[in-house]
Structures are given as structure tokens and as C-alpha cells.
PANUVO-856264 format. One record per residue (C-alpha): residue number from 1; residue in three letters; x, y negated, z negated. Coordinates in steps of 0.5 Angstrom, whole numbers. Layout:
<rs>
<r num="NUM" residuo="ala" x="X" y="Y" z="Z"/>
...
</rs>
This chain:
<rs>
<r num="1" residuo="unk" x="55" y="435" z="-88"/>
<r num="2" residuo="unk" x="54" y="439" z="-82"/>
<r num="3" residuo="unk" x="48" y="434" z="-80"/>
<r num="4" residuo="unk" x="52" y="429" z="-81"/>
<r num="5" residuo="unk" x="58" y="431" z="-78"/>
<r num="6" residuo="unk" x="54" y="433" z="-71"/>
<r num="7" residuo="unk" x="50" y="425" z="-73"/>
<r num="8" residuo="unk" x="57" y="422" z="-72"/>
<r num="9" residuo="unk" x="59" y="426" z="-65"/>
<r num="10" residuo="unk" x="52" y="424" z="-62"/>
<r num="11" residuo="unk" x="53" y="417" z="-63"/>
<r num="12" residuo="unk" x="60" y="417" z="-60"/>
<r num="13" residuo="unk" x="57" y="420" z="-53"/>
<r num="14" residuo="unk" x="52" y="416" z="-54"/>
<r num="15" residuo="unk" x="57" y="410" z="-55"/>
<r num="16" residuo="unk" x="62" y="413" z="-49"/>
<r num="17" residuo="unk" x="55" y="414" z="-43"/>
<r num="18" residuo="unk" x="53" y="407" z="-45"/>
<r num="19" residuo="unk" x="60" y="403" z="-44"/>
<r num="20" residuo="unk" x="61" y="408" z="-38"/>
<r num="21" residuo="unk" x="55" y="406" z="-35"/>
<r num="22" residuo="unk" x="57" y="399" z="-35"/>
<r num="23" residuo="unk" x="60" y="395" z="-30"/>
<r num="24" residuo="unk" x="64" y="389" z="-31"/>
<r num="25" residuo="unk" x="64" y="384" z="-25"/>
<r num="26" residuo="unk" x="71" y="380" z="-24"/>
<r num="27" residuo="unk" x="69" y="374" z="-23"/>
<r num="28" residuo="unk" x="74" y="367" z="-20"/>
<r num="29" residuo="unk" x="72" y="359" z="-21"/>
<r num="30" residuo="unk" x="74" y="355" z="-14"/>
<r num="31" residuo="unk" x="76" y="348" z="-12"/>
<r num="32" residuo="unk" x="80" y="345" z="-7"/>
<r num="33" residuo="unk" x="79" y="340" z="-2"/>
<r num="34" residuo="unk" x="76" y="339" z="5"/>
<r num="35" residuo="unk" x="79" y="335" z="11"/>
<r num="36" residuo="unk" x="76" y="333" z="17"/>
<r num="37" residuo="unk" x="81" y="331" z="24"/>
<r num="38" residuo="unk" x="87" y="331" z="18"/>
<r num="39" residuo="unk" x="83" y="325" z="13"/>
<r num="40" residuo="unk" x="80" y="328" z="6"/>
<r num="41" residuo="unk" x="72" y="327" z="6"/>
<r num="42" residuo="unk" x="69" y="323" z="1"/>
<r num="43" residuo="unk" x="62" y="325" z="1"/>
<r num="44" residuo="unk" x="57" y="331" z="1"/>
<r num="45" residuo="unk" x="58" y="338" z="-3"/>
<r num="46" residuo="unk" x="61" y="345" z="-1"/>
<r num="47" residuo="unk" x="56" y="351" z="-2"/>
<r num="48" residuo="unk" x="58" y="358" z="-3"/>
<r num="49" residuo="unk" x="53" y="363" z="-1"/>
<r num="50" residuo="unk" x="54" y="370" z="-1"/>
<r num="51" residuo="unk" x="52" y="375" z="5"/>
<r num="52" residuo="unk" x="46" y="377" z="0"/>
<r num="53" residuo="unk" x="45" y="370" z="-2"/>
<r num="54" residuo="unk" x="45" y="372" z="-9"/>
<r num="55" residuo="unk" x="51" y="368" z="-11"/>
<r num="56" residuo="unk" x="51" y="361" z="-11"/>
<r num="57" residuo="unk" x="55" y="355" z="-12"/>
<r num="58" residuo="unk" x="56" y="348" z="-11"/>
<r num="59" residuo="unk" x="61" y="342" z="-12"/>
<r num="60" residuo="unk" x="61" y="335" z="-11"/>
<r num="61" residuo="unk" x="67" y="333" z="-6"/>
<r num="62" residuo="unk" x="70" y="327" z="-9"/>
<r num="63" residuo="unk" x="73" y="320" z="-7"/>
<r num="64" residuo="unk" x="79" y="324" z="-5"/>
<r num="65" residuo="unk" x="76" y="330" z="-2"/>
<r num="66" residuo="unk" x="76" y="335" z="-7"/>
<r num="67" residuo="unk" x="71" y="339" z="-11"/>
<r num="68" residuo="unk" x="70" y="345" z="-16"/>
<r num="69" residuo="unk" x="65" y="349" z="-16"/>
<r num="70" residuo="unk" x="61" y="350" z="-21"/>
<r num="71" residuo="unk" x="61" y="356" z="-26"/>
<r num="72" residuo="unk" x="65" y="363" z="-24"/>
<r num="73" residuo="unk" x="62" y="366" z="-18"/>
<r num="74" residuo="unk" x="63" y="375" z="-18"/>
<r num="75" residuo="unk" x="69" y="377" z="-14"/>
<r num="76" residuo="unk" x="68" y="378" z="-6"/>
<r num="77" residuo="unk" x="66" y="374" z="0"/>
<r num="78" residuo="unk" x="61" y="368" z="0"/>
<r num="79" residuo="unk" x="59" y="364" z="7"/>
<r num="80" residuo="unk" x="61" y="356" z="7"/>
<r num="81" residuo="unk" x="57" y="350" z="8"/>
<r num="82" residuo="unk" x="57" y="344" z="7"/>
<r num="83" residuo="unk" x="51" y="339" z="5"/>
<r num="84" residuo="unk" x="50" y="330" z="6"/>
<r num="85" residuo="unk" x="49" y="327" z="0"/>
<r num="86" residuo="unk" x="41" y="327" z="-3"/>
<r num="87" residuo="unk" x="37" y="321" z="-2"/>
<r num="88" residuo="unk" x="31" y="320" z="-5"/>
<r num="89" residuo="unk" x="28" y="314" z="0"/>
<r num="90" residuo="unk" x="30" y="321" z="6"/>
<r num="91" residuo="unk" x="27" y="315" z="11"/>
<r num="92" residuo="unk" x="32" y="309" z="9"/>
<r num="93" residuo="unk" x="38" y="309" z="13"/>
<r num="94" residuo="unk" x="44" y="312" z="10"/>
<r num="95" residuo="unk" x="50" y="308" z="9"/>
<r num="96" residuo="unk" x="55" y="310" z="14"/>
<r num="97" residuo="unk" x="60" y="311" z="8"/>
<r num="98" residuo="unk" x="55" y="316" z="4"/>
<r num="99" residuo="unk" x="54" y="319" z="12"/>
<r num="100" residuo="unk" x="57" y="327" z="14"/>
<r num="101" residuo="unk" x="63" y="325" z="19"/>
<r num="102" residuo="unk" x="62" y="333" z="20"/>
<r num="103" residuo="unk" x="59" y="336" z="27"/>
<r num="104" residuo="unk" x="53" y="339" z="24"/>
<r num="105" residuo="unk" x="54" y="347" z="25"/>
<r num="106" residuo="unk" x="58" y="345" z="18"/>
<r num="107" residuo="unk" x="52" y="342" z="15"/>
<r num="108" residuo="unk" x="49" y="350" z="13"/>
<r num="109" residuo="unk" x="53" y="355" z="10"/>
<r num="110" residuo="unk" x="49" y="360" z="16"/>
<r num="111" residuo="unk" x="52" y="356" z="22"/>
<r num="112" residuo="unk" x="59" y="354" z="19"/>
<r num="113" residuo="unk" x="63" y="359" z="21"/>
<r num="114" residuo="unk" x="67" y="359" z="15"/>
<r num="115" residuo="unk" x="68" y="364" z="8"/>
<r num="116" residuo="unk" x="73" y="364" z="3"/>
<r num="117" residuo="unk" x="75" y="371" z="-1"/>
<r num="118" residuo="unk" x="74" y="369" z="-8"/>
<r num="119" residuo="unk" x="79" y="373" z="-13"/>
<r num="120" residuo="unk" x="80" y="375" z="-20"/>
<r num="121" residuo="unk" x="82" y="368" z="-23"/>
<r num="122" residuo="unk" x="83" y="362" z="-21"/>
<r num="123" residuo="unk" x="81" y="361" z="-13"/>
<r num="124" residuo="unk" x="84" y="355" z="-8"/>
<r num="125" residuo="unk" x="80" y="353" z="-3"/>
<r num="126" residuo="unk" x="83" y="349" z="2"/>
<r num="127" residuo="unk" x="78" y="348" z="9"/>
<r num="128" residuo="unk" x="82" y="343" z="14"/>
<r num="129" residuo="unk" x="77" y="342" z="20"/>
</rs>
């Protein structure tokens, strides 16, 4: 009886070590929208990075300036960029409507300027340039 008794309170430390060991990251889901001289963008993607370059994500800009991006992101702060629409032909000119209006300091995350805070929960990203 004793072995068992001593069987039980050694399983439950090891359950209390292991549960303490554990961290749980919050995490935050974002969309928004992106204007550029007060007019939505229609094109490109909006990209978080973190400083670490670790976490990332993405979200197409719809026809009406606003994006989701994909899946949750961990808490905390992340770089803003901005991306132009692929092309599989990159020699073939671009529509001018399929072409960043954006200067291109906004077409990298690195030179942007621009973060965003992502929170617990729901985030809103709104970013007027």
C-alpha cells in the first residue's frame, strides 16, 4: 500500500513539473485594410514578419483594400510589408491595374517602417499611407 500510495504522489509531481514547464503563447488572428493617398489598394499582400523572422504571414489585399492574414500569429511585434501580385512570365509587363501604386520602401517588410502590435484575440490592422 505504502508503494502505491508513494507510486500516485510521484506521478502527480511529475504531472505538476511537466504542466509547469509548459509555456502557452497567446496568439492574435488580423485583418484590416491598406489605403494608399486615402484610396483602398486592390492588389499585392500584406506580410508580417517578426524581428527574429521566425513568425510569419500573409494576406491577399482584396478588390476592396482588405486582407486577413492567414492563420494566428504569437503575440508581440511584427515588421509590415507589402508585396505585388506573382507573375509567372517576371518579363511580361504588368497590367498597370495588377501593379503596386506603393513607393517602394513599402515593398519589404525590412524597409517599410511600418509594425503592428498583434494582441490576444481578434487584431485590427488598418494602415493609411
Amino acid at each position: 500500500m505504502k508503494s502505491a500510495v508513494l507510486s500516485v504522489v510521484a506521478a502527480g509531481l511529475m504531472v505538476a513539473i511537466v504542466a509547469g514547464c509548459i509555456k502557452v503563447v497567446p496568439t492574435g488572428t488580423v485583418s484590416g485594410s491598406v489605403t494608399y493617398k486615402g484610396k483602398p489598394m486592390t492588389v499585392g499582400t500584406v506580410i508580417f514578419c517578426s524581428p527574429d523572422s521566425v513568425n510569419r504571414a500573409g494576406g491577399e489585399i482584396d478588390s476592396e483594400g482588405k486582407f486577413t492574414l492567414t492563420g494566428p500569429l504569437p503575440a508581440g511585434e511584427y515588421k509590415v510589408g507589402f508585396a505585388q501580385p506573382f507573375f509567372d512570365d517576371p518579363v511580361a509587363a504588368r497590367p498597370p491595374e495588377l501593379t503596386s501604386p506603393l513607393p517602394a520602401k513599402y515593398l519589404a517588410y525590412e524597409t517599410s517602417g511600418l509594425t503592428f502590435t498583434v494582441k490576444k484575440g481578434d487584431n485590427t490592422a488598418d494602415f493609411n499611407l
